[in-house]
Structure formats: structure tokens, C-alpha cells
N, C-alpha and C positions, 0 to 999 in steps of 0.2 A: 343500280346496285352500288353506285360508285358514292352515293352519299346517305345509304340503309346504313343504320349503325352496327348490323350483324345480318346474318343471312338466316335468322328464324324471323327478322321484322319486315323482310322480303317475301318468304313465307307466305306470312298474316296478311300483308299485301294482296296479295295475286288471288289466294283464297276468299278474301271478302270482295275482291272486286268480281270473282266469275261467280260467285254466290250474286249479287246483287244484279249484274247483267243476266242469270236465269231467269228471278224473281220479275224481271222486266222485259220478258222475250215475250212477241206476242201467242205464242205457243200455252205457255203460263199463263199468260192474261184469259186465254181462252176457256183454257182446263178450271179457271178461279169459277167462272162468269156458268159454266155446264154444273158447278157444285156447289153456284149459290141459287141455279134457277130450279123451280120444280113445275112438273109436269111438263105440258110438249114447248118445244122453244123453237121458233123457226132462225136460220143462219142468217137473213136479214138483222132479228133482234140480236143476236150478238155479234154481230157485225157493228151495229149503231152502237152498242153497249163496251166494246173493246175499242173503238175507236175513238169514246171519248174517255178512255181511262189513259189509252196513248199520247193522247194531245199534249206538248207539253217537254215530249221525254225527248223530242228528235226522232224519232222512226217513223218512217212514213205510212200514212193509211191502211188498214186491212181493205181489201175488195171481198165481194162477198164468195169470189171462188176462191180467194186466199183462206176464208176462215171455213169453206167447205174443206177444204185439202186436209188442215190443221183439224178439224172435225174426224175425219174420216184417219187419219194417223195417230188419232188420239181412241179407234178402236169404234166408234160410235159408226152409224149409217145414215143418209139423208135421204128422206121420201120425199119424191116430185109432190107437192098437192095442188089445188087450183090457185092459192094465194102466194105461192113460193115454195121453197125446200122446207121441210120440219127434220130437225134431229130427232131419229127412233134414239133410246137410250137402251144400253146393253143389259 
């Protein structure tokens, strides 16, 4: 604050910096990847799908019970099938 020129440029600061760290949480990355795929998607493919839009950014890998969790808090349900999990969609 000690070399902002006022405190509404401190503000604009802080605000576009947690706007931007949302847009890039893997939580987001997730919700993007559920609302650009159609039909059934299993947590494997967006797993491989969110982990290479991360690459890059410094955050470490999704596992695929990480993007189950982020799945399942995002309101959605995962069915066991024989080839892996599938996202039911709400």
C-alpha cells in the first residue's frame, strides 16, 4: 500500500487478482470442462482434460479422486461402471 497511489488502486488490485486466481482454481477448470462436454464423461477424461489446461500455471496435478470430490461438490454423482467412474449429470 505504501507505493499504491490511492487506496481505490489497491482496490482494483486485490479484486482482479482474486477474480483471476478463481478463473484458475482447479474447481473452475472443472466446472469449464462439465459445460463444454456433452453426454456421459467419465472422471478419468476430465481428469487428463484439467490436467493439461493446468500445466503451466504451477499447481500441482488433479488425481482422479481429487476431480471425483470437485465433481461430487460441484452437486453432480459418479457411477462405478466396468471401465472406471462416469459422471451422472443433474
Amino acid at each position: 500500500m505504501a507505493v499504491a497511489p490511492d487506496k481505490e488502486a489497491v482496490v482494483r488490485f486485490l479484486n482482479n487478482y482474486a477474480k483471476s486466481t478463481k478463473e484458475d482454481s482447479p474447481k473452475e477448470i472443472v466446472q469449464q470442462i462439465l459445460a463444454e462436454s456433452k453426454g456421459e464423461v467419465s472422471v478419468a477424461e476430465v481428469t487428463k482434460t484439467a490436467n493439461l489446461r493446468l500445466q503451466g500455471s504451477g499447481l500441482n496435478e488433479l488425481t482422479h479422486r481429487a476431480v471425483g470430490s470437485i465433481v461430487r461438490s460441484l452437486g453432480h454423482r459418479t457411477k462405478r461402471r466396468n471401465n472406471g467412474y462416469i459422471i451422472e449429470r443433474r
